[in-house]
C-alpha positions in Angstrom: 0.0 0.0 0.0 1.3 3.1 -0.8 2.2 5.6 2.4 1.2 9.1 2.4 4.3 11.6 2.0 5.4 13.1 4.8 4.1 16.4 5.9 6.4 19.5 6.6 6.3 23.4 5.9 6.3 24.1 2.4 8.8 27.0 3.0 11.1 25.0 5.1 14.8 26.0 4.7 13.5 28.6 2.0 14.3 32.5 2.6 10.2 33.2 3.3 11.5 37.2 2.8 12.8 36.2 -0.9 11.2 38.2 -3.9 11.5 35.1 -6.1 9.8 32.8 -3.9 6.8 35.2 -4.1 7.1 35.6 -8.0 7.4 32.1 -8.3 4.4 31.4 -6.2 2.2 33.9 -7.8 3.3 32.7 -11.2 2.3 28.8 -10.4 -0.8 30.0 -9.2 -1.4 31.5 -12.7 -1.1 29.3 -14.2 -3.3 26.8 -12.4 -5.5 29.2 -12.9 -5.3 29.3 -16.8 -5.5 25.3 -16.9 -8.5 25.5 -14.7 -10.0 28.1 -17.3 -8.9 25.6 -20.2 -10.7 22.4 -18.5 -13.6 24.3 -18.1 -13.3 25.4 -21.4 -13.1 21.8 -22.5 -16.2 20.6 -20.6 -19.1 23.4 -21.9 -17.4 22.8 -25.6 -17.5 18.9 -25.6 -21.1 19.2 -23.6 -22.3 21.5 -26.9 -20.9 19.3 -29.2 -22.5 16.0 -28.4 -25.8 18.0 -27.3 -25.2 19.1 -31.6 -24.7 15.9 -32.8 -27.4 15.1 -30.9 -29.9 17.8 -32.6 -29.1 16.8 -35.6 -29.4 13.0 -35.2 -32.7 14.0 -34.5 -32.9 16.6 -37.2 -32.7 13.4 -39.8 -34.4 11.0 -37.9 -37.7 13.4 -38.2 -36.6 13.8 -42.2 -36.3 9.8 -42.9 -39.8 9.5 -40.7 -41.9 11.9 -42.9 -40.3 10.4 -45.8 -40.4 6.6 -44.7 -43.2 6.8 -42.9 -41.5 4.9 -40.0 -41.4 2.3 -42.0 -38.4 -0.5 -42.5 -35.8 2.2 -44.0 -36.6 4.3 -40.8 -35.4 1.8 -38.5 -32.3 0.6 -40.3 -31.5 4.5 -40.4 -31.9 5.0 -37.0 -30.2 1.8 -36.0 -27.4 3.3 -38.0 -27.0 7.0 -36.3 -28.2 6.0 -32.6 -25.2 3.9 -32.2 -22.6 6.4 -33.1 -24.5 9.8 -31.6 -24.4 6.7 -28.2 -20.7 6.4 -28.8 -19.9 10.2 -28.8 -22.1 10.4 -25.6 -20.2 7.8 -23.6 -16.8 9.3 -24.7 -18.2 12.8 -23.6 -19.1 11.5 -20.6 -16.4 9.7 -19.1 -14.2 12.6 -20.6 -16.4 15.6 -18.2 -15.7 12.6 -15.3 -11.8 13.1 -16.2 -11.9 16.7 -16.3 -14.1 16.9 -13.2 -11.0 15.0 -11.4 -8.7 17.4 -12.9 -10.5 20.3 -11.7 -10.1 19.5 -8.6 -6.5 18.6 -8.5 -6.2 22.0 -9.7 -8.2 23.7 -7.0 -6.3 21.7 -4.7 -2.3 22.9 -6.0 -4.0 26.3 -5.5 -4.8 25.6 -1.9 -1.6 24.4 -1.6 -0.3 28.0 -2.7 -2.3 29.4 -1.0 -1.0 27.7 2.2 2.4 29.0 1.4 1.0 32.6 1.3 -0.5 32.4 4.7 2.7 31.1 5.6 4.7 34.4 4.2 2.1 36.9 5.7 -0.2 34.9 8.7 -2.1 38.1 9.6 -3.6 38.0 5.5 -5.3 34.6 6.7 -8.9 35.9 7.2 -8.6 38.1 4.6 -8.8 34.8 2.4 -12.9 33.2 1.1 -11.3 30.1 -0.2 -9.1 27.7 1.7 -5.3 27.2 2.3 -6.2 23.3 3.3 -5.6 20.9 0.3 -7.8 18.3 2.5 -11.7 17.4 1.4 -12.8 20.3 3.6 -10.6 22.6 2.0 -11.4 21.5 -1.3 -15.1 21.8 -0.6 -14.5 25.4 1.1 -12.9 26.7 -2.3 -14.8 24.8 -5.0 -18.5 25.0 -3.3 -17.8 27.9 -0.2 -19.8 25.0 2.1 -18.5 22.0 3.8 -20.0 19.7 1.3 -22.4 19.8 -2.1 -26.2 19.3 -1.9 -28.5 16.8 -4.0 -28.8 20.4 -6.8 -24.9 20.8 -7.2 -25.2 17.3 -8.5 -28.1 17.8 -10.0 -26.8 20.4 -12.3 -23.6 19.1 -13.2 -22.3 18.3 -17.1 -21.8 15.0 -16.6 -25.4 13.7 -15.0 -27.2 16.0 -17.8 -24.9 13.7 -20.6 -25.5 10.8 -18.8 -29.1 10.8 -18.7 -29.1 11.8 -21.8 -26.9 9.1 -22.7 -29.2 6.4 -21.1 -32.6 7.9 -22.9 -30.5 7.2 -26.4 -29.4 3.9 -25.1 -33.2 3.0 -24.4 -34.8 4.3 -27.5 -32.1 2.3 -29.5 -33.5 -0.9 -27.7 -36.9 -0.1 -28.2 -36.3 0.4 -32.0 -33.9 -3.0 -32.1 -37.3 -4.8 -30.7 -39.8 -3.1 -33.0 -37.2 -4.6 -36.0 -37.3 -8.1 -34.1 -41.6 -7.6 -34.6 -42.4 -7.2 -30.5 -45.5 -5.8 -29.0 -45.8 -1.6 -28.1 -45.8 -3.3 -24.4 -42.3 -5.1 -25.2 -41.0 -2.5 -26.3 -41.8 -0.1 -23.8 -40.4 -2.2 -21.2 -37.2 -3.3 -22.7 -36.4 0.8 -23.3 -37.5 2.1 -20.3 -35.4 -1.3 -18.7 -31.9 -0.4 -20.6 -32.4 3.5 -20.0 -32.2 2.6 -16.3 -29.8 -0.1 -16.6 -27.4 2.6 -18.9 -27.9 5.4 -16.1 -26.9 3.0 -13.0 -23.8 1.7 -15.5 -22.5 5.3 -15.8 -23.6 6.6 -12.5 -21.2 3.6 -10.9 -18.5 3.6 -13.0 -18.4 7.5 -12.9 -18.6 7.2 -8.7 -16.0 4.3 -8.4 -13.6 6.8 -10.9 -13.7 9.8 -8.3 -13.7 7.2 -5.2 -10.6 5.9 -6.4 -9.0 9.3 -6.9 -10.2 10.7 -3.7 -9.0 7.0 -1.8 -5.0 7.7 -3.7 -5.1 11.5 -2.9 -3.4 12.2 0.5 -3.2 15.5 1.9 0.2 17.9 2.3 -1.4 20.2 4.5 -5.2 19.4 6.1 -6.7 21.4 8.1 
């Protein structure tokens, strides 16, 4: 099992009065910052582009109906888009999970700099909203300003929008396999609504055991 590093002052055996040290803080924190930006960047553009891929999947889906009638050709057609707009979806998904992660390991360096700043000047330390803890209270404190993150923060988040999103695609794509394979309205109502739930629990758990397994590797430099 791998042992936590030891913990010690950040600025130990440094010149805390040295102009450098500062530049060099306030420059890494910079550019945390930027990369945060970036990865956020990165998470509303790949959110829009599946959600366009998406629209338009559905744009000629509706076209091949009124044409096909939802006949034969309709359901080959849509056999034939639903499983790649499904594919982009999963990638988009587990890709917000991964930026999520990185997110956080980027609020968490600044927290760490932010340590070594209270460290420099002490009497600036209420002065501070976010934290100076790179702990799971600290992280909470600067991501969320609150000790931990209610049933809406979760709610709202990029990745639960995809992945329900994700499921509903997965689910009409069964119902439409079973309407090919000649099953009943009642048949097919059950077998989508069955694998849109089964999809959502899927990416819920393998999404939760992702983070669980960061958060169970991460040990903290300075808690509070």
């Amino acid at each position: 099992m791998r042992q936590p590093p030891p913990v010690r002052p950040p600025l130990d055996g440094l010149d805390v009065n040295s102009k450098p040290l500062v530049q060099f803080l306030v420059t890494e924190h910079w550019s945390l910052l930027a990369t945060r930006s970036m990865t956020w960047t990165e998470i509303f553009s790949r959110t829009g582009t599946y959600l366009t891929v998406l629209s338009a999947a559905v744009i000629a889906l509706s076209l091949v109906a009124n044409a096909t009638g939802f006949g034969p050709d309709f359901r080959t057609f849509a056999m034939l888009i639903l499983p790649v707009v499904l594919l982009i979806g999963v990638g988009t998904f587990f890709r917000l999970i991964e930026a999520d992660v990185e997110d956080a390991w980027l609020v968490l360096g600044m927290n760490r700099l932010r340590h070594a700043y209270v460290e420099l000047a002490p009497e600036l330390e209420n002065y501070f909203v976010a934290s100076h803890h790179d702990d799971r209270p600290g992280l909470m404190q600067t991501y969320a300003f609150r000790d931990r993150v209610g049933v809406t923060h979760w709610m709202s988040g990029s990745p639960l929008v995809v992945g329900v999103v994700d499921a509903v695609v997965t689910g009409v794509l069964a119902a439409i396999i079973c309407q090919t394979s000649g099953a009943s309205p009642d048949v097919r109502t059950l077998v989508g609504v069955l694998t849109a739930v089964v999809t959502a629990v899927v990416l819920g758990t393998l999404g939760y055991h992702k983070v669980h397994q960061v958060s169970r590797d991460y040990h903290p430099r300075f808690p509070g």
